[in-house]
C-alpha positions in Angstrom: 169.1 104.9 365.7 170.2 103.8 362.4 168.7 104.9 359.0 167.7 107.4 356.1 166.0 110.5 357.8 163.4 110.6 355.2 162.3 107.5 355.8 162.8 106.8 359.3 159.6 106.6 361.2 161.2 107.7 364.7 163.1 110.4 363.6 160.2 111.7 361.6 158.0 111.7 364.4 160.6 113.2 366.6 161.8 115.8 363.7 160.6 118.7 365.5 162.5 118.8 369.0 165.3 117.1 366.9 165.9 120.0 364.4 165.7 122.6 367.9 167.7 120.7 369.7 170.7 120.2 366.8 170.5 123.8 366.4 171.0 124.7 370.1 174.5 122.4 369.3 175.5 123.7 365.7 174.5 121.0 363.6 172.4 122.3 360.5 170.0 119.4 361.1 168.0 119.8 357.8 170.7 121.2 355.2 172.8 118.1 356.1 169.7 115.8 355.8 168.9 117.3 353.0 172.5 116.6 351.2 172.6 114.5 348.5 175.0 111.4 349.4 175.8 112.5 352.8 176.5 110.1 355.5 177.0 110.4 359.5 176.1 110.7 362.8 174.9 113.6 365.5 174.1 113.5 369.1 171.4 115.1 371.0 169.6 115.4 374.5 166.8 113.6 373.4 163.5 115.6 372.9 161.3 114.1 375.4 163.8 112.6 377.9 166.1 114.6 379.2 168.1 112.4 380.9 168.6 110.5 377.6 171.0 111.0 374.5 170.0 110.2 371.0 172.4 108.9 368.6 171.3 108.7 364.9 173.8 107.5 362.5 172.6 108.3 359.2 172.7 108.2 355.3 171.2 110.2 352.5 171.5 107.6 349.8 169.8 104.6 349.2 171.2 101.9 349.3 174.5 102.4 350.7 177.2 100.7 348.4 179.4 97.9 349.7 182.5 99.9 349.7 181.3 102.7 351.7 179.2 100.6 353.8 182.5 99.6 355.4 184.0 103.4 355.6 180.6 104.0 357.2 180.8 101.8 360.1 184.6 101.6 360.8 183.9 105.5 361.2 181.1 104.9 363.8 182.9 102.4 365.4 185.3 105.2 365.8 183.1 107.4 366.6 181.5 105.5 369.8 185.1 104.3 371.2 185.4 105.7 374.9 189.2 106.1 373.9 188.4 108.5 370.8 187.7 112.1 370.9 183.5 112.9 371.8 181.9 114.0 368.7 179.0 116.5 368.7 178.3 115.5 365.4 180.0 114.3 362.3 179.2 114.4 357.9 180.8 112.6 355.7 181.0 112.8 351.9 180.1 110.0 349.4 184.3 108.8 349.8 183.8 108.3 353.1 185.9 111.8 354.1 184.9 113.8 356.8 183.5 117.2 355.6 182.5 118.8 358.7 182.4 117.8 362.7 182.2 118.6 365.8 183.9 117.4 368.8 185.4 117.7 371.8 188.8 116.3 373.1 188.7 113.3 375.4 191.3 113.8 377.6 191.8 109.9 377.6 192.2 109.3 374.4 195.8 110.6 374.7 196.7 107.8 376.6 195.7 105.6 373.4 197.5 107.3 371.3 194.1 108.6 369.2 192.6 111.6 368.3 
């Protein structure tokens, strides 16, 4: 899922088992959703489906601004590569520089040269 938070109608309805379930992996769910002019992305069993991840990439400013717009999605591009590191979860500041993450080595991504 992609989107602000606040005003995304899924991950709204879904906030509860999201916030327990982000917990459970380190993620401070609602500090970081509550950051001014934060941007990224977690991952999570998803609430009612255990057999199914959610991914929510996601920004706390509206709009996004052309220039980090393209920070934004070269980083989840990144971020979803099989031959990069998994992440757990991932914030970003308003220059597009990781501030905190989580993740866990991929022991393929060595054979790409990537970390």
């Amino acid at each position: 899922m992609i989107g602000n938070a606040k005003s995304n109608g899924l991950i709204q309805a879904l906030k509860p088992g999201i916030m327990q379930r982000s917990k459970n992996t380190g993620f401070p769910w609602k500090s970081m959703m509550n950051k001014k002019n934060a941007a990224g992305a977690y991952v999570i069993k998803h609430p009612h489906n255990q057999n199914r991840l959610l991914l929510h990439f996601f920004w706390n400013a509206e709009p996004l601004n052309d220039d980090f717009f393209q920070t934004f999605m070269a980083q989840a591009l990144s971020a979803t590569n099989f031959t990069a590191n998994f992440y757990q979860y991932y914030v970003m500041d308003k220059t597009g520089t990781i501030v905190s993450d989580k993740k866990v080595v991929n022991p393929i991504s060595s054979l790409f040269g990537e970390e």
